[in-house]
BABAFI-536230 format. One record per atom (N, C-alpha, C): residue number from 1; residue in three letters; atom name; z, y, x. Coordinates in pm, 1 decimal. Atoms other than C-alpha are relative to their C-alpha. Layout:
% residues N
 kemi vexpa mipa        Z        Y        X
  NUM   ALA   CA        Z        Y        X
...
This chain:
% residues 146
 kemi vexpa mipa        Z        Y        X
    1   UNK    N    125.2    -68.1     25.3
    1   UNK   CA  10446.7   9722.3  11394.5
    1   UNK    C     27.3    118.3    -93.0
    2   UNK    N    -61.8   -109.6     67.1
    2   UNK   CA  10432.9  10067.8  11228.1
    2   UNK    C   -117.6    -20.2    -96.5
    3   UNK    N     89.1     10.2    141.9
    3   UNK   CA  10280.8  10040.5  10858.0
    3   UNK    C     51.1    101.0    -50.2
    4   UNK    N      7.4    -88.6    150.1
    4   UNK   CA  10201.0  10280.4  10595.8
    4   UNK    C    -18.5    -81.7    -89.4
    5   UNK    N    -10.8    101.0    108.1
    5   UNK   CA  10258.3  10175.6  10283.9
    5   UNK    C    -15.1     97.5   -162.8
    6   UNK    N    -10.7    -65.5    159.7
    6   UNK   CA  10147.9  10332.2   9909.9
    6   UNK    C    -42.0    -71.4   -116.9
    7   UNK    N     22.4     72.5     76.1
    7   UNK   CA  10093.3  10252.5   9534.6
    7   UNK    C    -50.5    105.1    -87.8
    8   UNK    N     21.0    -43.7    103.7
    8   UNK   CA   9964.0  10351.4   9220.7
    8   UNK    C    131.9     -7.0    -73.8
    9   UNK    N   -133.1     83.5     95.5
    9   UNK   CA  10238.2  10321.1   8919.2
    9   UNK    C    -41.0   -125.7    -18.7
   10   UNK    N     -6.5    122.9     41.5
   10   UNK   CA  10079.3  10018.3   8861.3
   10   UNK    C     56.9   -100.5     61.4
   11   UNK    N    -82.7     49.6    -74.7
   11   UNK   CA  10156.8   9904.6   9164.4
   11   UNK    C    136.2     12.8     79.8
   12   UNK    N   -154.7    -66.6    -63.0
   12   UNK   CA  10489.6  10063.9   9252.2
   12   UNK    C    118.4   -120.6      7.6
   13   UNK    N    -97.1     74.5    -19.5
   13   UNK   CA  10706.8   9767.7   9157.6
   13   UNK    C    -65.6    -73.0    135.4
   14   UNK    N    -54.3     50.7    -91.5
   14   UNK   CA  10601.4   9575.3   9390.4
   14   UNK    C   -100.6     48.3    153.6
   15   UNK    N    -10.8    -63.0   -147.0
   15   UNK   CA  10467.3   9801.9   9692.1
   15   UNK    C    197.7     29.5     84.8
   16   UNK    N   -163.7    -12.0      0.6
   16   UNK   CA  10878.1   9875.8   9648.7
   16   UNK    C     25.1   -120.7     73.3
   17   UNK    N    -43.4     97.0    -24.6
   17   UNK   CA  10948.4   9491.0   9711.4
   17   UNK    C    -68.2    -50.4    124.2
   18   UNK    N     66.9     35.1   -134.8
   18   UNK   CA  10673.5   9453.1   9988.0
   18   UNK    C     64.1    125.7     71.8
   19   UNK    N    -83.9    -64.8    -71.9
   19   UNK   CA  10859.9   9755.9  10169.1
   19   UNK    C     80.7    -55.6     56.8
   20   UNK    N   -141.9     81.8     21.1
   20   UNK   CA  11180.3   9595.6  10134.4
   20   UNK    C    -54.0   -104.4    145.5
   21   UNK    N     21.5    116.3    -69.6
   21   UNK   CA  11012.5   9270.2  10282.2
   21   UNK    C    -14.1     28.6    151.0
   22   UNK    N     48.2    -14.6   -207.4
   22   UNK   CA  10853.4   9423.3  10593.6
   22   UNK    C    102.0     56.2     43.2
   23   UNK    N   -137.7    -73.3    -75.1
   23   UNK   CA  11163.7   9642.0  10666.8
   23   UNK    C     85.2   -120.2     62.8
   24   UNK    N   -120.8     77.8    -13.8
   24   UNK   CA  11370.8   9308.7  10654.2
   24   UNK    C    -80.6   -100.9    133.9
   25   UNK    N     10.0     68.3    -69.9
   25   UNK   CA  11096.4   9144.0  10890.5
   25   UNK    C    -38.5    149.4    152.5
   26   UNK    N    -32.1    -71.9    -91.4
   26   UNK   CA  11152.3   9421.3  11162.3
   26   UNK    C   -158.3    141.6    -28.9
   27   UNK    N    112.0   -144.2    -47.6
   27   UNK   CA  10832.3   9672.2  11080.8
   27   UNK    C     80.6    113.2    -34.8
   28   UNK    N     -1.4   -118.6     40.0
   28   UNK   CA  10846.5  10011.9  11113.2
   28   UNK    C   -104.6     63.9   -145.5
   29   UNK    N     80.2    -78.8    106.8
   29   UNK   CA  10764.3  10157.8  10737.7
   29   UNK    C    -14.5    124.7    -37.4
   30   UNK    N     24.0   -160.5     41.9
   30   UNK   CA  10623.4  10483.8  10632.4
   30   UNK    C    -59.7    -45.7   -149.7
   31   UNK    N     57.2     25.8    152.7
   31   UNK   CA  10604.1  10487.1  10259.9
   31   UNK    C      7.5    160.1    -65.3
   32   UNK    N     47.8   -138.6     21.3
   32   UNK   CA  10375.8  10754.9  10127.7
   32   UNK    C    -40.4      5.6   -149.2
   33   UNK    N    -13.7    -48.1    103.3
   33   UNK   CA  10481.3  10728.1   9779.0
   33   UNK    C    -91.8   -124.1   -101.7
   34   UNK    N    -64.7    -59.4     16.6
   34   UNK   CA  10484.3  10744.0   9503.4
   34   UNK    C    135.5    -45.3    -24.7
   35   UNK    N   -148.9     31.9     -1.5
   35   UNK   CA  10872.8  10772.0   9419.8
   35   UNK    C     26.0    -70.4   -151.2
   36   UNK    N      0.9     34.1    165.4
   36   UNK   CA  10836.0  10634.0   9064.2
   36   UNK    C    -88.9    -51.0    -33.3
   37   UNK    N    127.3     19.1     54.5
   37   UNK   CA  10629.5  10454.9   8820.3
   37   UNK    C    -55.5     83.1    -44.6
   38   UNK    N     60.4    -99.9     64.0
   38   UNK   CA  10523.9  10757.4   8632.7
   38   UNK    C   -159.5    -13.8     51.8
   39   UNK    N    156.4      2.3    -12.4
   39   UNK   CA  10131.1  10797.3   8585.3
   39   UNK    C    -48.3     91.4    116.0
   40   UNK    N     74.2    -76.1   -111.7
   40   UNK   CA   9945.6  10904.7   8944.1
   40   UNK    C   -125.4    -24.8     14.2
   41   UNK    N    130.7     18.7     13.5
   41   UNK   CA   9611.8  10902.8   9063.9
   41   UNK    C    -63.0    -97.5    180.4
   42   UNK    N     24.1     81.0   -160.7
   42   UNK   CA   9543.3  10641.6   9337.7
   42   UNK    C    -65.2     71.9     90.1
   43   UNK    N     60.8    -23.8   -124.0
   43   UNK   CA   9307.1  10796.7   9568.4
   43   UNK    C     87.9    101.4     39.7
   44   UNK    N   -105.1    -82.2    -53.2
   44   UNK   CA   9576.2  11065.5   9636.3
   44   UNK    C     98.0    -80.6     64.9
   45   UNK    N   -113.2     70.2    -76.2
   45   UNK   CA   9816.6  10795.1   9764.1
   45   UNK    C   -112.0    -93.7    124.4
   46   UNK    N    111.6     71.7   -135.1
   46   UNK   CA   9509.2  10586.6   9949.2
   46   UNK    C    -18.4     67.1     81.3
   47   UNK    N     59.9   -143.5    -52.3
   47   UNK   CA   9410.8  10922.8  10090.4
   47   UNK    C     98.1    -46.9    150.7
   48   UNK    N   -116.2    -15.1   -138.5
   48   UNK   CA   9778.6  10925.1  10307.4
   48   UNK    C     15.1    -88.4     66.1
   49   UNK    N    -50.4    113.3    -77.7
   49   UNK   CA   9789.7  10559.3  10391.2
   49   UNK    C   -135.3     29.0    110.1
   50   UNK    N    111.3     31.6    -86.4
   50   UNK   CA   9448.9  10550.3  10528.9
   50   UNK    C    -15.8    147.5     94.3
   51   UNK    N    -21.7    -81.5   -107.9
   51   UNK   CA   9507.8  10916.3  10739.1
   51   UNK    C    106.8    -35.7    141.6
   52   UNK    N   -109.0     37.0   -125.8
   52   UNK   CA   9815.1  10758.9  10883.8
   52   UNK    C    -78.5   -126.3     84.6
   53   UNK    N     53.1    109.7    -82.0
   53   UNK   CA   9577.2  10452.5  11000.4
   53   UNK    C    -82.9     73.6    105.2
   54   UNK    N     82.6    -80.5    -96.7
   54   UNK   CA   9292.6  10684.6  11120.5
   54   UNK    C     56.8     78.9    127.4
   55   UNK    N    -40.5    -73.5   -142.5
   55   UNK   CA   9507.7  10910.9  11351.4
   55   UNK    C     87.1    -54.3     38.9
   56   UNK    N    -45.4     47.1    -75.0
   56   UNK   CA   9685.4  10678.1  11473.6
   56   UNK    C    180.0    -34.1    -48.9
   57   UNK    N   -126.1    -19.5     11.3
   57   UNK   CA  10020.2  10742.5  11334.4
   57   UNK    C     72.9   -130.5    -71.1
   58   UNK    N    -56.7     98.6     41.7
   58   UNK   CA  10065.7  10398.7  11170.4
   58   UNK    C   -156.4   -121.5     89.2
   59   UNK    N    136.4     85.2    -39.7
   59   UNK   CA   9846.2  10087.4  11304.5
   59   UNK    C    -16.1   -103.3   -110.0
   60   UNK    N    131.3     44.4     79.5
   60   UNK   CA   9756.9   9916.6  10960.0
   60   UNK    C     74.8     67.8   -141.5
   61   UNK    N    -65.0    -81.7    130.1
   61   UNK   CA   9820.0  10034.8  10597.9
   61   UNK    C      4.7   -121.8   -104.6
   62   UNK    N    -28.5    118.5    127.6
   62   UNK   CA   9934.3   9836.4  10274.6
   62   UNK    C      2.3     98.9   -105.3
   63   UNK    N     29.3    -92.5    158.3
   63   UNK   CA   9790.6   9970.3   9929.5
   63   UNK    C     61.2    -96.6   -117.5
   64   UNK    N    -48.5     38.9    121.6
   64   UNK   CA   9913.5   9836.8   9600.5
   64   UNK    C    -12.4     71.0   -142.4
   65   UNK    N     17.5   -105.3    153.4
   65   UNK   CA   9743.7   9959.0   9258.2
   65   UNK    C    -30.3   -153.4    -69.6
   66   UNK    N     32.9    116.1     78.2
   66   UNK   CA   9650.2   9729.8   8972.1
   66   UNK    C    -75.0   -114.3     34.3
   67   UNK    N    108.8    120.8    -49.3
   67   UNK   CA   9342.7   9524.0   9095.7
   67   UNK    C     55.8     30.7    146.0
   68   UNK    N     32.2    -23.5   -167.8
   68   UNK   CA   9352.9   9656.8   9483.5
   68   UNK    C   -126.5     47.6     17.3
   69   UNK    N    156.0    -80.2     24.8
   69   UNK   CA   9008.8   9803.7   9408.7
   69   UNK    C    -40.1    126.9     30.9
   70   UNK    N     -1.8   -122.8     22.6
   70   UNK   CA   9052.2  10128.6   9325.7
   70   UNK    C     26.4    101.2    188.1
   71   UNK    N    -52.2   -109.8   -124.0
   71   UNK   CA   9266.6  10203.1   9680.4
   71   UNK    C    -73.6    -24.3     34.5
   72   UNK    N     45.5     60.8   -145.1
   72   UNK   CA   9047.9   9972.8   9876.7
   72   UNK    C   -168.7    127.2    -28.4
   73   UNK    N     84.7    -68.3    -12.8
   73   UNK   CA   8745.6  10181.7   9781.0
   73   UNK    C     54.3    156.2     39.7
   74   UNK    N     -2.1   -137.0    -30.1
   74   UNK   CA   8902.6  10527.1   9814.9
   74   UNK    C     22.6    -16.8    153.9
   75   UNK    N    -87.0    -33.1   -130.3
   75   UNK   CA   9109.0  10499.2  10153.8
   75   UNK    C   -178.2    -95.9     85.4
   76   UNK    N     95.4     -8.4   -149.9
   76   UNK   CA   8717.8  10356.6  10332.3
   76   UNK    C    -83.4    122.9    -41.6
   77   UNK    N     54.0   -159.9     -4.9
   77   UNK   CA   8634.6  10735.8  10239.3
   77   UNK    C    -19.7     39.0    120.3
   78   UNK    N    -21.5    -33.1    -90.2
   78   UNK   CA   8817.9  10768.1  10516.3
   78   UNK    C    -91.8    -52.3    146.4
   79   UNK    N     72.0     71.2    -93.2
   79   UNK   CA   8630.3  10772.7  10860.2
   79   UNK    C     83.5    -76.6     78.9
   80   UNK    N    -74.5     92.6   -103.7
   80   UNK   CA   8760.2  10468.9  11095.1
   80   UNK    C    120.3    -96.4    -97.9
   81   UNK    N    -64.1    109.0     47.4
   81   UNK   CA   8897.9  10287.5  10802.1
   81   UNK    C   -117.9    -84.8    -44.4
   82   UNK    N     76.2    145.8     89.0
   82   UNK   CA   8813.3   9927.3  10696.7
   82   UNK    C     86.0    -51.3    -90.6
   83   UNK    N    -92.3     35.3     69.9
   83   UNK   CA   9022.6   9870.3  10396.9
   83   UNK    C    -75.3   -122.4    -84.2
   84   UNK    N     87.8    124.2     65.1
   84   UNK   CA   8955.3   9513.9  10242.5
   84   UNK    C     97.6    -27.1   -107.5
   85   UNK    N    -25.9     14.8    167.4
   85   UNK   CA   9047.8   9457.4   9851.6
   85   UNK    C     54.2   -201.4     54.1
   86   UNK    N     -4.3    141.4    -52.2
   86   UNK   CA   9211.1   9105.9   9909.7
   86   UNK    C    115.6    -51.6   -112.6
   87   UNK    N    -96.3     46.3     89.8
   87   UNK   CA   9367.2   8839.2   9686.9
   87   UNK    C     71.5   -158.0      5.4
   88   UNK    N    -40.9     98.4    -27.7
   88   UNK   CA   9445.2   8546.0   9900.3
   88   UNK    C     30.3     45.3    165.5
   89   UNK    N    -40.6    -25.8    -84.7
   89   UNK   CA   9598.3   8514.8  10214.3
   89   UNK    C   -112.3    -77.3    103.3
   90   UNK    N    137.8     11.6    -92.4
   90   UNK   CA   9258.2   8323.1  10387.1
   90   UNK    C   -114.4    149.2     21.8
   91   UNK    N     56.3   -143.2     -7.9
   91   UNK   CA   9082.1   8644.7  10295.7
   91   UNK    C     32.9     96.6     47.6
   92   UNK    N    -42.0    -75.4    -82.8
   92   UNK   CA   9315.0   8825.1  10480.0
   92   UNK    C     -1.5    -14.2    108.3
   93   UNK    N     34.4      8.2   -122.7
   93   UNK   CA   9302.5   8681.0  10762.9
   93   UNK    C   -148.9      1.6     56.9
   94   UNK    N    152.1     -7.9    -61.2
   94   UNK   CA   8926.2   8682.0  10783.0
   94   UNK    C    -78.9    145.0    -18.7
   95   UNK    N     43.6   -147.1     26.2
   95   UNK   CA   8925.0   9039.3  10676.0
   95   UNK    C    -13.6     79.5    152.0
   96   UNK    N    -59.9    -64.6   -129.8
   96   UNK   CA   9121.3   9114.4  11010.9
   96   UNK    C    -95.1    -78.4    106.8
   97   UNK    N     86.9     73.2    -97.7
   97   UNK   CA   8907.0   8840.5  11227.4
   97   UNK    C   -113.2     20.8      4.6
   98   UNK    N     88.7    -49.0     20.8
   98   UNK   CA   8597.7   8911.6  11101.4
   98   UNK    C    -66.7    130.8     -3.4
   99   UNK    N     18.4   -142.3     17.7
   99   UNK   CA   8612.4   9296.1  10996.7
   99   UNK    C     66.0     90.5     71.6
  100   UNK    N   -162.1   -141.0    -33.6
  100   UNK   CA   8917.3   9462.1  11175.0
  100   UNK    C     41.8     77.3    -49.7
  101   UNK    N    -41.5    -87.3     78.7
  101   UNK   CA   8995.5   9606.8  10899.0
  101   UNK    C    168.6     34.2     14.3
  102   UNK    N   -142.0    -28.2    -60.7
  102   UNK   CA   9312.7   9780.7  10922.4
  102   UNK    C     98.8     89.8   -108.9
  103   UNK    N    -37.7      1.1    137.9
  103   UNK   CA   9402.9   9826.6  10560.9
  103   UNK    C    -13.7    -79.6    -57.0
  104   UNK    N      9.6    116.4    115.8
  104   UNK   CA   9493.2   9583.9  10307.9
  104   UNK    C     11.7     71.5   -151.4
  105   UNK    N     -8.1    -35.1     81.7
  105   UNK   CA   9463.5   9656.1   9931.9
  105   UNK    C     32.7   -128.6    -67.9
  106   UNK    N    -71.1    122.4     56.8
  106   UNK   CA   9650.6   9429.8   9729.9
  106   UNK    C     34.6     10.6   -160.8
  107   UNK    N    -14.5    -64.8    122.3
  107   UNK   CA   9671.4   9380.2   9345.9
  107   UNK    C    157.1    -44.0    -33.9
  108   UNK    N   -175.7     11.3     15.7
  108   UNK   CA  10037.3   9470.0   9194.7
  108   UNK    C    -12.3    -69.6   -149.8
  109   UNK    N      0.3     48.3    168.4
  109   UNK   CA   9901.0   9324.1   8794.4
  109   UNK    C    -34.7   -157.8     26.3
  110   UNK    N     85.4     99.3    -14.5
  110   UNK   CA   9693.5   9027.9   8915.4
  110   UNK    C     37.9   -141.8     99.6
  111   UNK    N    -15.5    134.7    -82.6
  111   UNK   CA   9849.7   8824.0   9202.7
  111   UNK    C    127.7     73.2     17.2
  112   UNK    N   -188.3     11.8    -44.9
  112   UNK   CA  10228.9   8730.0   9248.2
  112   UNK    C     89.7     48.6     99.8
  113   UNK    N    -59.2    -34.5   -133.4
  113   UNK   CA  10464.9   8894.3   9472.4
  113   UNK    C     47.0    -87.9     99.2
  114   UNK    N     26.2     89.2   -148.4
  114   UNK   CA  10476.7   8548.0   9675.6
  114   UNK    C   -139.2     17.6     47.2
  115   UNK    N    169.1    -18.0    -81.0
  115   UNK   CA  10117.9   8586.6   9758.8
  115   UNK    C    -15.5    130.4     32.9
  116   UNK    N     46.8   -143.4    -62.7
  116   UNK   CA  10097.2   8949.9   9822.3
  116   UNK    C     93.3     31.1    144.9
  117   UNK    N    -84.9      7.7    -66.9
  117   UNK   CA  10384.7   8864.5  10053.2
  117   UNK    C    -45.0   -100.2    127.6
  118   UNK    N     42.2     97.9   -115.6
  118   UNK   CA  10167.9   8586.1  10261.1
  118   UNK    C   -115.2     66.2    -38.3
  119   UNK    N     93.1    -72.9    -44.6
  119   UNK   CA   9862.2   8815.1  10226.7
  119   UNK    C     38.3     73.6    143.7
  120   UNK    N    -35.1    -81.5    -98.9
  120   UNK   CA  10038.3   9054.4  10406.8
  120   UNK    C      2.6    -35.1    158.5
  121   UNK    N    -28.8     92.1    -77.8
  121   UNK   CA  10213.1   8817.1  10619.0
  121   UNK    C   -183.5    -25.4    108.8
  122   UNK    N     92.6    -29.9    -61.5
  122   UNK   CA   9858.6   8747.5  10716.5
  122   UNK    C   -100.5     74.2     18.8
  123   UNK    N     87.2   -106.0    -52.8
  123   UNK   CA   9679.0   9015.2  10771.5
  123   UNK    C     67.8    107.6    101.4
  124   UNK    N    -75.5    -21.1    -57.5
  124   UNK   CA   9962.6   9135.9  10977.9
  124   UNK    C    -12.8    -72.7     91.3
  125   UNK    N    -68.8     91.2   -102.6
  125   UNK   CA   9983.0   8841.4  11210.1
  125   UNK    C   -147.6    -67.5     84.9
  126   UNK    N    164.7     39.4     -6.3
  126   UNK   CA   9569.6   8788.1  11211.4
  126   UNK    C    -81.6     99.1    115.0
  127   UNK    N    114.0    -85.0    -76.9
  127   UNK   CA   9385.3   8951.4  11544.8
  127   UNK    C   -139.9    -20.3    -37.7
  128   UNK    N    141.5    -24.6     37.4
  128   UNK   CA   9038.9   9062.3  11511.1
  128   UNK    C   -103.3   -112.9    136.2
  129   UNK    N     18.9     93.3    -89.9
  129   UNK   CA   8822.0   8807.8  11673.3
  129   UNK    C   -116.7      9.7    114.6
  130   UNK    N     78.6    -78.0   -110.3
  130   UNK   CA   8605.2   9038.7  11874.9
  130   UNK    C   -136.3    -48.1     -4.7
  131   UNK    N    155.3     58.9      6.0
  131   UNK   CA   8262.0   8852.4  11950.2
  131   UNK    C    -53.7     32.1    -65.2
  132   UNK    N    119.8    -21.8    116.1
  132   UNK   CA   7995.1   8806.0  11782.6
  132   UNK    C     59.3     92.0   -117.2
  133   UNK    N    -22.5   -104.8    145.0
  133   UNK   CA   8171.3   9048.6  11483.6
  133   UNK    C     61.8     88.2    117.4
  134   UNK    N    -22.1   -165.0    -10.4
  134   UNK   CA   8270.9   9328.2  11705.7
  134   UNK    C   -125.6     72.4      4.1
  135   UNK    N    117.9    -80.3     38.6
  135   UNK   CA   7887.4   9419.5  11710.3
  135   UNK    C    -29.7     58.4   -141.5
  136   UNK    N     43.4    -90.2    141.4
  136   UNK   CA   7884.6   9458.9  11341.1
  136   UNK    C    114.6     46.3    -48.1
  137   UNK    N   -119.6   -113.7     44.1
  137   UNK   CA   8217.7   9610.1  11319.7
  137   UNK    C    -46.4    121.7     82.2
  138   UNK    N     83.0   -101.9    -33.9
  138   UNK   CA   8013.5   9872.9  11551.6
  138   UNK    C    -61.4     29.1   -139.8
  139   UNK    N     75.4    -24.4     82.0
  139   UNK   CA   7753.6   9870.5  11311.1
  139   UNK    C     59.3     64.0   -144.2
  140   UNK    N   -101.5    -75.6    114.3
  140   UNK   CA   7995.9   9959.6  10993.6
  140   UNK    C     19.7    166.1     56.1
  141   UNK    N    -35.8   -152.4    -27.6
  141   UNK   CA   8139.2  10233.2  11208.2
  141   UNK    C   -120.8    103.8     19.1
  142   UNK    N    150.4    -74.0     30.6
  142   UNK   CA   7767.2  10370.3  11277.6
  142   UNK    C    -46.5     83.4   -147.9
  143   UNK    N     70.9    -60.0    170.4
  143   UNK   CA   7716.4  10410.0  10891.1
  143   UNK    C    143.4    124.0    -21.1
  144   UNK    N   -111.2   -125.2     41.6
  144   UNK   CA   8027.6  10681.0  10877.8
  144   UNK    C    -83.1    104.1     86.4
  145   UNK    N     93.3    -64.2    -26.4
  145   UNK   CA   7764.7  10883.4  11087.7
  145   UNK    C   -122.2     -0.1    -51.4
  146   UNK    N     99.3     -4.0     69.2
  146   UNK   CA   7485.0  10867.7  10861.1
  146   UNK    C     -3.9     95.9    -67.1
């Protein structure tokens, strides 16, 4: 699968180590920074993950700032993203079954790099479960035309 992948400094160590991980389980990664911890400004790195989801050029994105807050609200700026703030790996999968969201935001201060590692894991491996919730995953996309 082809993922984008960015962080805040907060989260840089371990967007770094979730890279690593998905590279070693065969995805294609695009990592859109930054190259360091040094102080950045998240919605500038949410910005690129969630363009590479929208046009197509990656099919889901992985954020990593302190809470997962910060990206998950900037990158659904974007139109045709559903980025879901998530801090267990049931919530990920019901993000993707329920929402089709196609961004994960994940916290790099707050939850362990084994769990951000079976978030992923599932929200990666989790299809969207169409039915009854693809009408109100319509309905979401409706409100980006408002």
């Amino acid at each position: 699968m082809k993922i984008s992948i960015a962080s805040d400094h907060a989260g840089f160590e371990q967007k770094q180590a979730l890279k690593a991980y998905l590279e070693e389980e065969g995805h294609e990664v695009t990592d859109r920074g930054p190259n360091s911890d040094e102080r950045v400004d998240y919605p500038d790195f949410a910005a690129l993950v969630a363009h590479d989801v929208a046009a197509g050029a990656a099919e889901r994105g992985v954020l990593v700032c302190g809470t997962g807050i910060g990206m998950a609200v900037a990158a659904n700026k974007v139109c045709g993203i559903r980025a879901a703030n998530v801090t267990s790996p049931v919530f990920a999968s019901l993000a993707r079954e329920h929402n089709d969201a196609n961004v994960v935001a994940v916290s790099g201060r707050f939850v362990d790099l084994a769990t951000n590692r079976e978030i992923v894991d599932a929200f990666l491996s989790t299809d969207f479960g169409g039915g009854r919730h693809a009408g109100r995953v319509e309905k979401i996309a409706a409100l980006e035309n408002e």
